[in-house]
C-alpha positions as CSV (number, residue, x, y, z in Angstrom):
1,X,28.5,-5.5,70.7
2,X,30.3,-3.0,68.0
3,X,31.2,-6.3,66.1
4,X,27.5,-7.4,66.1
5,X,26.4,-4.3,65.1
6,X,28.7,-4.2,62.0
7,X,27.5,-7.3,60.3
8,X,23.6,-6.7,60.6
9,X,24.8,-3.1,58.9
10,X,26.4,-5.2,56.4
11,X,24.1,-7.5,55.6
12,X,21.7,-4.4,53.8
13,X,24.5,-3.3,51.7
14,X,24.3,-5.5,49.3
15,X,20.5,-5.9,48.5
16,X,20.1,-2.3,46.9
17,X,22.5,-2.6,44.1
18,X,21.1,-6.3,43.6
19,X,17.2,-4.6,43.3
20,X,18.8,-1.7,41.1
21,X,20.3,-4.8,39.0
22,X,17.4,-6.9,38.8
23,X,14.5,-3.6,37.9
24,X,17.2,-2.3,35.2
25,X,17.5,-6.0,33.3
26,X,13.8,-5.7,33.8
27,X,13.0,-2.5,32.2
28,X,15.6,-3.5,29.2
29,X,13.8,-6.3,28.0
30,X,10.5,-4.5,28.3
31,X,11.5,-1.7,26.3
32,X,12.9,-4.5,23.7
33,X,9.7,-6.3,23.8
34,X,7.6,-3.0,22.7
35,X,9.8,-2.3,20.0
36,X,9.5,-6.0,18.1
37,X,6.0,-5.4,18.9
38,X,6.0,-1.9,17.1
39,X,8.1,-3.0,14.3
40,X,5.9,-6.2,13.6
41,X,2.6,-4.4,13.9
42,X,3.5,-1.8,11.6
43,X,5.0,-4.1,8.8
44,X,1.6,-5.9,8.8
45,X,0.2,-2.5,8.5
46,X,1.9,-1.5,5.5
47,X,0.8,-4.6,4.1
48,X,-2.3,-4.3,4.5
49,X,-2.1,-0.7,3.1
50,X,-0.1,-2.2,-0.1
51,X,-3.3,-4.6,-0.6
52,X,-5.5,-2.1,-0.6
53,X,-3.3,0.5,-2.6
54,X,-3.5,-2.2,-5.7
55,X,-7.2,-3.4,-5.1
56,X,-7.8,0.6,-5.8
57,X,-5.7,0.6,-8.8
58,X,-8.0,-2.8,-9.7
59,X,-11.1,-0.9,-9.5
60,X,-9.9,1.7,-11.7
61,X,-9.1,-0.3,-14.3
62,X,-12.3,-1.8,-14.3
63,X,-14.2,1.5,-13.4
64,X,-11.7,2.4,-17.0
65,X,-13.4,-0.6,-18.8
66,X,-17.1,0.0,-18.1
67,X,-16.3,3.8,-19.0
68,X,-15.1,2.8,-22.6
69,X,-17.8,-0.5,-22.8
70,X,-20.6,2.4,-22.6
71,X,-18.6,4.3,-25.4
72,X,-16.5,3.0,-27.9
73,X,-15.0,6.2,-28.9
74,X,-14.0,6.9,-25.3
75,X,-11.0,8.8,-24.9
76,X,-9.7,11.3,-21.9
77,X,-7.0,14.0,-22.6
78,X,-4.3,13.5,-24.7
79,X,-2.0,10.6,-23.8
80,X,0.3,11.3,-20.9
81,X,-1.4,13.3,-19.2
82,X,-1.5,13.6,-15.7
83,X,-4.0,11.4,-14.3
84,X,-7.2,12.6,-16.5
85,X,-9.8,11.6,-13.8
86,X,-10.0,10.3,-10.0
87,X,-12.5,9.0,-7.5
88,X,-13.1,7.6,-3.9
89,X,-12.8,3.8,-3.1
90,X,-14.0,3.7,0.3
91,X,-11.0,5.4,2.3
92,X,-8.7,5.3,0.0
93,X,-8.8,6.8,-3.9
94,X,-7.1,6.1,-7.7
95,X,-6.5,8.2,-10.6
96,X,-7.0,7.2,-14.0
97,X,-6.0,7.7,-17.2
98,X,-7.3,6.3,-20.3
99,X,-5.5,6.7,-23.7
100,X,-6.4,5.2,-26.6
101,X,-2.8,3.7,-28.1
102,X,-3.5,2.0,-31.7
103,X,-6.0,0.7,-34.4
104,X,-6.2,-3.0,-35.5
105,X,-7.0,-2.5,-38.8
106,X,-10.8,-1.8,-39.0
107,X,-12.1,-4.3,-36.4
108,X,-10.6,-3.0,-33.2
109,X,-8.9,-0.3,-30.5
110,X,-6.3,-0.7,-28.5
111,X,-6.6,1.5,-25.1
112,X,-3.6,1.7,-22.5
113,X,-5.3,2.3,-19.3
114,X,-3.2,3.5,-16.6
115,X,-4.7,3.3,-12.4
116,X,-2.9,4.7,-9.9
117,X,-3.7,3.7,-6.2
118,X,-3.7,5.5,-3.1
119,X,-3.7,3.8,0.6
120,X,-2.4,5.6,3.0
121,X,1.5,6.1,2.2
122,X,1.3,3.5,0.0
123,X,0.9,3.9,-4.1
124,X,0.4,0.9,-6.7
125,X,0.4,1.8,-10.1
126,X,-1.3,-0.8,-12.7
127,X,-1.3,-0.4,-16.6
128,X,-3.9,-2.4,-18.2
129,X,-4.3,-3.1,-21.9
130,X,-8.1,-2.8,-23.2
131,X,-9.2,-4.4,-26.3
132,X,-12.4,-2.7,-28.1
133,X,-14.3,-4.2,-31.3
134,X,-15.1,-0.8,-33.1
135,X,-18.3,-2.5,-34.7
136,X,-20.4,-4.5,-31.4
137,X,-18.3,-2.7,-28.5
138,X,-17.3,-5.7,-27.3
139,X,-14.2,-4.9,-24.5
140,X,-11.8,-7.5,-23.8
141,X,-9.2,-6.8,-20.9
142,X,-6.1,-8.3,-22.5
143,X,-3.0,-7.8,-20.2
144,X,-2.5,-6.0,-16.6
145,X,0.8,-5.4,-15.0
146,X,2.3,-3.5,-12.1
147,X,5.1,-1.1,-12.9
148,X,7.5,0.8,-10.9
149,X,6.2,4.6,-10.2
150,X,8.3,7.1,-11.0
C-alpha cells in the first residue's frame, strides 16, 4: 500500500511548476503586447499633434497676410523680435511675426512673415515670403518653407 500511495503523491508534483510555467509565459507576452500598443498609439499621436502644430503655423501666415492686405504699411516691432503677436486656433495657438524685409523699387514690399505653431509638445515653425504692390495693395504669397527651430 506505501508503494501505491507514493505514486498518486507523485503524480501532483509536477503540475504546479507546469501552471507557474504556463501563467508566467502568459503574463510576458501580455505585458509585451501593451507596450507595442503604447508605443504605436503614441507615435500616431505625435503625428497627429505635428499636423496640427503646422496647420497652426498655416493659419498664421494667412491670419499675417489678411493683416498686411487691410494695410499696406503694416509692420509689427522691429524685425527679430520675439514673436510680436499670438492667438488661439482651436486648442492649440501660433505666434507671429511680421517684418517688413525690402523695397522693389517703387512698385512693391517684400514682408518676411514668420508663424510659429503650438500642438501640444509639438512646434512647427513656417517663414513665409509676402509680396505687397505699394500702389493697389495687391498681396501675393510668394514662397513658404519650414525651418528648423532653434
Amino acid at each position: 500500500m506505501s508503494v501505491n500511495r507514493s505514486k498518486k503523491n507523485r503524480r501532483g508534483q509536477m503540475t504546479l511548476p507546469f501552471i507557474l510555467l504556463v501563467g508566467g509565459i502568459i503574463v510576458e507576452i501580455a505585458i509585451a503586447g501593451s507596450f507595442v500598443a503604447y508605443f504605436l498609439s503614441t507615435s500616431g499621436y505625435g503625428e497627429r499633434l505635428s499636423i496640427r502644430a503646422t496647420a497652426a503655423a498655416n493659419s498664421g501666415i494667412r491670419d499675417a497676410m489678411v493683416r498686411v492686405a487691410q494695410n499696406k504699411e503694416f509692420t509689427e516691432q522691429a524685425c527679430g523680435d520675439p514673436y510680436a503677436y499670438s492667438f488661439p486656433v482651436g486648442e492649440d495657438s501660433v505666434a507671429v511675426d511680421v517684418c517688413r524685409t525690402s523695397d522693389f523699387g517703387d512698385s512693391k514690399y517684400t514682408y518676411t512673415v514668420e508663424s510659429l505653431g503650438y500642438a501640444g509638445s509639438r512646434q512647427k515653425k513656417l517663414v513665409a515670403r509676402i509680396l505687397v504692390d505699394k500702389i493697389t495693395g495687391h498681396t501675393q504669397l510668394e514662397s513658404v518653407s519650414e525651418e528648423a527651430i532653434e
